[in-house]
N, C-alpha and C positions, 0 to 999 in steps of 0.2 A: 619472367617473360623475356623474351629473344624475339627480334624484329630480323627477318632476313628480305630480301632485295630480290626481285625478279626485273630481267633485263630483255626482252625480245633481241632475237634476229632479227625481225623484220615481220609488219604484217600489210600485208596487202590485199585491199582491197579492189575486185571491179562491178560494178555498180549505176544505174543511174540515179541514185540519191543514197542516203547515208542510213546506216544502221542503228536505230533510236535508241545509242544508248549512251549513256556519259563515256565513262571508261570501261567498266564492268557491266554495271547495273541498266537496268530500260530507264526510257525516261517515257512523259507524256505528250511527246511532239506527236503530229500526225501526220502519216507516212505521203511518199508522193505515189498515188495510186494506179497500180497494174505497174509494181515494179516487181526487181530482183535483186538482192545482194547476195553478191560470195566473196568472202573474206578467209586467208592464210593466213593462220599464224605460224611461228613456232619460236619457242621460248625457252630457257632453262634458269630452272630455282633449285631452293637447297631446302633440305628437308631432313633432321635428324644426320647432319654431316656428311650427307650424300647429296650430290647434284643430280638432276633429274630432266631429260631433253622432253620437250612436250611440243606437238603437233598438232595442228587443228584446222576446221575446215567450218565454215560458219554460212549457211545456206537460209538466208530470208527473202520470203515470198510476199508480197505485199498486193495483198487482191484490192483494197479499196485502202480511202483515206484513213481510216479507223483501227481498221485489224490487218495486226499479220502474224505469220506462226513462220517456222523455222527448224531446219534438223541442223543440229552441233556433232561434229564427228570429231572426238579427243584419241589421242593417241599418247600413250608415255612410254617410254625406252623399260619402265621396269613392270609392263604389263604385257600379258601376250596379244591382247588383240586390242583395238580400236573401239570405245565405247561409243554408243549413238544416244542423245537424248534429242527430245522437241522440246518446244518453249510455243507460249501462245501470247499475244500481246490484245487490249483493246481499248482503245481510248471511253472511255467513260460521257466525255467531258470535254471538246476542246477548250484551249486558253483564247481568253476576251482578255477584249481591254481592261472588264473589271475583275476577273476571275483566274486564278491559274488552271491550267488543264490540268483531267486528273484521269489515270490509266489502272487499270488492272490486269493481272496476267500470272503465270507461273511458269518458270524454266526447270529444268532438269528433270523431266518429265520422262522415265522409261521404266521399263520391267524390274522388278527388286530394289528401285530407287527412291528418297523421297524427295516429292519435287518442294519447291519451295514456291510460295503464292505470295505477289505483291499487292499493295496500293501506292503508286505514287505520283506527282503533284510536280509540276515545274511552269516556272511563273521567268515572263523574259522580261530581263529589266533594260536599262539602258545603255550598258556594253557590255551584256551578256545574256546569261539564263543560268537559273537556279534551280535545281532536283534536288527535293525529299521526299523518300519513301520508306514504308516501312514491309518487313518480310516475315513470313511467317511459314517452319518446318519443324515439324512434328512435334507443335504445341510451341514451340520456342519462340521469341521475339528476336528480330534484326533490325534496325534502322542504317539509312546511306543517307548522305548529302552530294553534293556535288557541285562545280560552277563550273561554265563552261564561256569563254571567250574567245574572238577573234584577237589577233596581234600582225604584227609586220608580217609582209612576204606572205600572205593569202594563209597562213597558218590558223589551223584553230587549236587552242590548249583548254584541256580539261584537268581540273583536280577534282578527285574524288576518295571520300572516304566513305567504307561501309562497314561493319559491324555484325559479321554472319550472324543468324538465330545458334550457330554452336557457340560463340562468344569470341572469333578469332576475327582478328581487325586485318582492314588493309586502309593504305595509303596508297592512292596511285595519281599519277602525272602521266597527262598521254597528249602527244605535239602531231596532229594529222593535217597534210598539205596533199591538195587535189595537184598530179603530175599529167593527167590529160581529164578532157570530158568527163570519163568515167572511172575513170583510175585516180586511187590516192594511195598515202602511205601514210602508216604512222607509226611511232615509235612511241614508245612508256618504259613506266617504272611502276613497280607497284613493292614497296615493304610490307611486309605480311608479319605480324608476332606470332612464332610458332607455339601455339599452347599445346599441341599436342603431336 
């Protein structure tokens, strides 16, 4: 097993509330409703001793508290065009005081692909909030966790790990600071074991 490192450019979001997901994965917050998020990424990882530039464009719709769905438009320097998937998100369940909310949803949802379907569960504790969920693509099991805290200087840091249904793990750390109203930024890391 070989752990490699992916480092962002830079991802930028504008927005008027935040994208419900840890680092990677969704979580079970509930959205602030009749919004919009559009998120830039672009990033480069290493894959079989090639480096690889990746582009993205992350467009979520948020019609109500509960649900929102979303198109991902990826781009990689060693593909010829730009793939599109949706993702569908729906709170089940908000979080109580006595209960963690609980979500379900699937992303990478397009033609010839198969999407992956979640359940996951996030409970906010008292200097932060906690995501587990589990994943599930074509019959395979994945589980993530995640925790998410504010710190100094209006920052919010997430770590997260998640456990694809094909069995390849990541590690990610992601640092996002709101730069006006509606604009933030953030930067990550994510180690990935290349198993294959």
């Amino acid at each position: 097993m070989r752990w490699m490192m992916i480092f962002p450019f830079g991802a930028i979001a504008v927005s008027a509330a935040a994208r419900e997901v840890a680092v990677i994965k969704p979580t079970a917050n509930l959205n602030t409703p009749n919004s919009v998020y559009l998120e830039f990424d672009s990033y480069r990882y290493r894959r079989a001793s090639k480096s690889h530039l990746v582009e993205a464009m992350y467009l979520q719709i948020k019609p109500s508290a509960r649900f929102d769905f979303g198109i991902d438009r990826v781009h990689t320097d060693n593909s010829a065009s730009a793939q599109t998937y949706w993702n569908l998100r729906y709170v089940l369940s908000p979080e109580t005081e006595r209960t963690p909310g609980l979500t379900v949803g699937a992303f990478a949802i397009a033609s010839g692909a198969h999407p992956t379907f979640y359940l996951v569960s996030t409970r906010t504790l008292p200097h932060g909030a906690l995501h587990a969920g589990i994943y599930l693509q074509r019959n395979q099991l994945g589980w993530g966790v995640a925790y998410q805290q504010p710190i100094p200087l209006g920052v919010k840091a997430v770590v997260e790990y998640y456990r694809q249904p094909g069995g390849e793990r990541l590690l990610s750390l992601c640092l996002t600071r709101p730069v006006r109203a509606h604009v933030s930024v953030s930067v990550y890391a994510t180690a990935n074991d290349c198993t294959h």
